[in-house]
C-alpha positions in Angstrom: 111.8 28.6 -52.6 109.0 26.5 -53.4 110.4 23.1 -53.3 113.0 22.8 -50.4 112.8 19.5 -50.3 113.7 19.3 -54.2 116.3 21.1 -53.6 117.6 19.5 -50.6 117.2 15.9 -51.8 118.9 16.6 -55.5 121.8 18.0 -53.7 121.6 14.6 -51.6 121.5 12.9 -54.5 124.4 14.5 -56.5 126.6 14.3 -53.7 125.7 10.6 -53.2 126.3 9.7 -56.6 129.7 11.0 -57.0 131.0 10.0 -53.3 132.6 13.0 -52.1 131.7 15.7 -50.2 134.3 18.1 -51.2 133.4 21.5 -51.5 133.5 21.6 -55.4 131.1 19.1 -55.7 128.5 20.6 -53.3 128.7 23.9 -55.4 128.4 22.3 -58.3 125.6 19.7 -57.0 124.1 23.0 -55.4 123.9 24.5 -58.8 122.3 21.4 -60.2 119.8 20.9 -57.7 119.1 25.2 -57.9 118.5 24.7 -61.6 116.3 21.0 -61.3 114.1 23.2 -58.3 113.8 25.9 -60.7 112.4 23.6 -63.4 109.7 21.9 -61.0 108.4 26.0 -60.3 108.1 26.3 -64.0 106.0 22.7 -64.9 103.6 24.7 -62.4 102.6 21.4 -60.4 99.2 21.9 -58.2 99.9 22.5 -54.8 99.6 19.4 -52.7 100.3 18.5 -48.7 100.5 16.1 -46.6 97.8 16.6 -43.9 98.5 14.0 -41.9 101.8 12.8 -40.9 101.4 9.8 -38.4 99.1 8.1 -41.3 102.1 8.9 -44.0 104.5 7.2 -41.3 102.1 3.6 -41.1 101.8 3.7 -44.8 105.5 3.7 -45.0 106.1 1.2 -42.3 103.1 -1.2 -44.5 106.0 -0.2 -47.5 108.3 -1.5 -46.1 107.1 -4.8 -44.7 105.5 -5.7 -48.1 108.1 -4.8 -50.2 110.5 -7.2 -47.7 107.8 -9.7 -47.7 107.6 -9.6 -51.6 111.3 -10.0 -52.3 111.4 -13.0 -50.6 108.3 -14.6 -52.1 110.2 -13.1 -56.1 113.2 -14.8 -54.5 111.2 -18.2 -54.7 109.3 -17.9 -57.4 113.0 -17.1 -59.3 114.9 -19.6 -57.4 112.3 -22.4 -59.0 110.9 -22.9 -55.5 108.1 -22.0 -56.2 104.9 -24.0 -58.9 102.4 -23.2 -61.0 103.0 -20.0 -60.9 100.4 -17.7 -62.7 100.9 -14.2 -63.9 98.1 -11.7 -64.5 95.9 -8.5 -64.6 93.6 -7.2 -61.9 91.5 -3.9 -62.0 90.7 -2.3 -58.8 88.3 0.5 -58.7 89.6 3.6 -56.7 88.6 6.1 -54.8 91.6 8.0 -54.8 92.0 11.3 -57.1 94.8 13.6 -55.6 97.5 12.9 -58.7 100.4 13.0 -55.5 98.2 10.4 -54.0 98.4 8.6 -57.5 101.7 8.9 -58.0 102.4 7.8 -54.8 100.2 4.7 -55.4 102.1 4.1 -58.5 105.4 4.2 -56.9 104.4 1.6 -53.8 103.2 -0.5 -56.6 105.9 -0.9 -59.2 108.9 -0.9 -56.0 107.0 -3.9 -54.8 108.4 -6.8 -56.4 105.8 -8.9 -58.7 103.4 -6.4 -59.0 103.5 -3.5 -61.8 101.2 -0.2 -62.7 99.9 -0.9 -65.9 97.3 1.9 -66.1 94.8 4.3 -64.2 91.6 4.9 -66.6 90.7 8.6 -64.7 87.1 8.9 -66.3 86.0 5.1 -64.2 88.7 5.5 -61.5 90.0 2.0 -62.0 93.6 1.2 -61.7 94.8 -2.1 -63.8 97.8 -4.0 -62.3 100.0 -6.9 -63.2 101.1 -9.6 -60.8 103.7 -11.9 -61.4 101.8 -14.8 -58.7 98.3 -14.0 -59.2 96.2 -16.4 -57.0 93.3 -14.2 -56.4 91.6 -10.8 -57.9 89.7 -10.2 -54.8 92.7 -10.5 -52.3 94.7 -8.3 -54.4 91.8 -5.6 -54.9 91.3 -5.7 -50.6 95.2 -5.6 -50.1 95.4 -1.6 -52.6 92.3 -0.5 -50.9 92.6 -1.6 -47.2 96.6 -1.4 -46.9 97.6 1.6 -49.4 94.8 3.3 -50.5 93.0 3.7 -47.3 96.2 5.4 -45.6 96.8 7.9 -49.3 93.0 9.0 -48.9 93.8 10.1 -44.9 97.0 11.4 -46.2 96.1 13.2 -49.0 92.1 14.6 -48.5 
């Protein structure tokens, strides 16, 4: 099988979403998740890996404290806390390429609260962003190199 952890993780998923673990449902969610592994061998993805773990494990730990870190400062900003609060676009130009490495920098970005993938022009490598609090371009263009970026190129090259 070429995607195990496909497999494994729709089977997860079905269980989870229909709370039981009864024997029925893992056929059935095993059936699902045969048929949903099936398709992903058919779209014929490019083979991709993860080359090195411990960099994949800081990245997620960076995830994790900024998407904490964000919800509170959302929190604020909603709560009326916060003023002056501006909203805007910032393009970062990218080194990145792998599309896993892409798509995993799209997914850090839009489950970060505030921030949203807007678009990735592949011909000039630049990835446009929104922010909901957007006090400066250039701290925003450091933090997706130095923080994500950095770590998907070790991770990914």
């Amino acid at each position: 099988m070429r995607f195990p952890f496909a497999l494994a993780g729709l089977l997860v998923l079905w269980l989870m979403l229909n709370q039981t673990l009864s024997l029925g449902q893992m056929l059935l969610g095993l059936a699902v998740a045969a048929l949903g592994a099936w398709t992903l061998r058919l779209l014929h993805f490019p083979a991709g890996s993860v080359r090195r773990f411990g960099a994949a494990l800081r990245l997620t730990t960076l995830v994790l404290a900024d998407v904490i870190r964000s919800n509170f400062a959302v929190a604020r900003i909603v709560l009326g806390c916060s003023r002056g609060v501006t909203s805007g676009f910032v393009r970062i130009p990218l080194e990145l390429r792998d599309p896993y490495g892409l798509a995993t920098l799209a997914c850090i970005i839009t489950a970060t609260p505030g921030t949203l993938w807007v678009a990735f022009d592949e011909a000039g490598g630049t990835l446009t962003i929104h922010v909901l609090d957007l006090i400066d371009d250039a701290d925003w263009i450091r933090t997706i190199k130095g923080r994500y970026e950095r770590h998907l190129l070790e991770i990914y090259r």
